[in-house]
N, C-alpha and C positions, 0 to 999 in steps of 0.2 A: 685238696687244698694244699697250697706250698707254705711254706712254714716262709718268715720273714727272712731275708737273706743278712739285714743287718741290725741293731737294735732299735731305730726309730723307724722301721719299715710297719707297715701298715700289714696286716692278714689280706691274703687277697686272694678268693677262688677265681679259678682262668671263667669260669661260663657265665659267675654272678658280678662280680667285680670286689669293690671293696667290701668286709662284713664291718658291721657295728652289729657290737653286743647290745641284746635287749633289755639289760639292766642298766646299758649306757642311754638309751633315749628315754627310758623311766626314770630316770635317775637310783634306780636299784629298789625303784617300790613293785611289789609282786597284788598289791591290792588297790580297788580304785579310792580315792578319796573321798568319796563316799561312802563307803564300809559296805557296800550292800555288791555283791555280785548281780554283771550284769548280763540278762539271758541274750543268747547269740540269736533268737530270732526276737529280740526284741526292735522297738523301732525307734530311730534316731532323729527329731526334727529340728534345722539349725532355729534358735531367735532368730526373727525376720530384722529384729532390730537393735542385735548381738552383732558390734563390730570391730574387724579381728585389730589386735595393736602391738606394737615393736616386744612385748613383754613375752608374747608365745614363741615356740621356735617352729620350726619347719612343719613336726609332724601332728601339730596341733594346727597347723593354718592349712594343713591338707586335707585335716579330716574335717573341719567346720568346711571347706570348700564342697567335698563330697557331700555332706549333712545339706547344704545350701540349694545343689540340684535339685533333690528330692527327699522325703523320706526314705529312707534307707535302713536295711536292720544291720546288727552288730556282725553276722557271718560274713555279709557284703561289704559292708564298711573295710574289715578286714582283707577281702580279696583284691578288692580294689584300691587299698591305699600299699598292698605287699608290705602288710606287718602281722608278726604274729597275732594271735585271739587275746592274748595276756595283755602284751603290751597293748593293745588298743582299746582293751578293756580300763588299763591305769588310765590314759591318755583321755577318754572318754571321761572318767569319774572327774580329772581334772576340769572338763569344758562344763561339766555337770553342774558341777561346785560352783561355777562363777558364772553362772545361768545361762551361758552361751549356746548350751545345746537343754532341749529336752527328750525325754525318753516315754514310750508310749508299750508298754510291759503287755505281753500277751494275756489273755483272759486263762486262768489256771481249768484244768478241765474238769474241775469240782463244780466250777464257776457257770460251766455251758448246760445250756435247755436239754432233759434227759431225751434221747431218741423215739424213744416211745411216745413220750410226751407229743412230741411235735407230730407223730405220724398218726396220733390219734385227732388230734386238730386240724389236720391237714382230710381224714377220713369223714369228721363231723361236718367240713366246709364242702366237701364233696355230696355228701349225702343233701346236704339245705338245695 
């Protein structure tokens, strides 16, 4: 990365282009607005009838776009909008908060049918 040649130059890598800092498009929050972290393979689905308005800025209407294709979990969400996991985690708690998006949290594995269980059910439907 070259350093700025003059005081109001911009940071700028030759292979990525310009950087913005990640507490610039957060606005310097490291947490989502919702106080609850959110799991990276959780899943994201847009309001069908959540509609985006002049008051979001860019990376907020990119990722309700992304959210809008399909379901999408938060590792994806992040590859494909090319922002960090943090910041899309803030940016996420924002769309959270004002019901634009919802979120569909993985089943904890405390939560799932015990193995045995199933194979013994699966052994008594064989035997009938």
């Amino acid at each position: 990365m070259s350093p700025p040649d003059d005081e109001g130059a911009l940071w700028y890598d030759d292979e990525a282009g310009p950087l913005v800092r990640a507490y610039t498009i957060t606005g310097g929050r490291t947490r989502p607005a919702t106080g609850q972290d959110i799991d990276l393979i959780a899943v994201i689905v847009a309001d069908p009838d959540a509609e985006p308005d002049d008051a979001l800025d860019d990376q907020h209407l990119a990722l309700m776009d992304l959210c809008r294709r399909a379901p999408i979990s938060v590792a994806e969400l992040a590859s494909e909008a090319d922002l960090a996991i943090g910041v899309v985690r803030v940016l996420l708690g924002d769309l959270l908060q004002d019901g634009r998006l919802r979120v569909i949290r993985p089943v904890p594995p405390a939560d799932l049918p015990d193995v045995g269980l199933l194979r013994d059910v699966i052994n008594g439907l064989r035997a009938l």
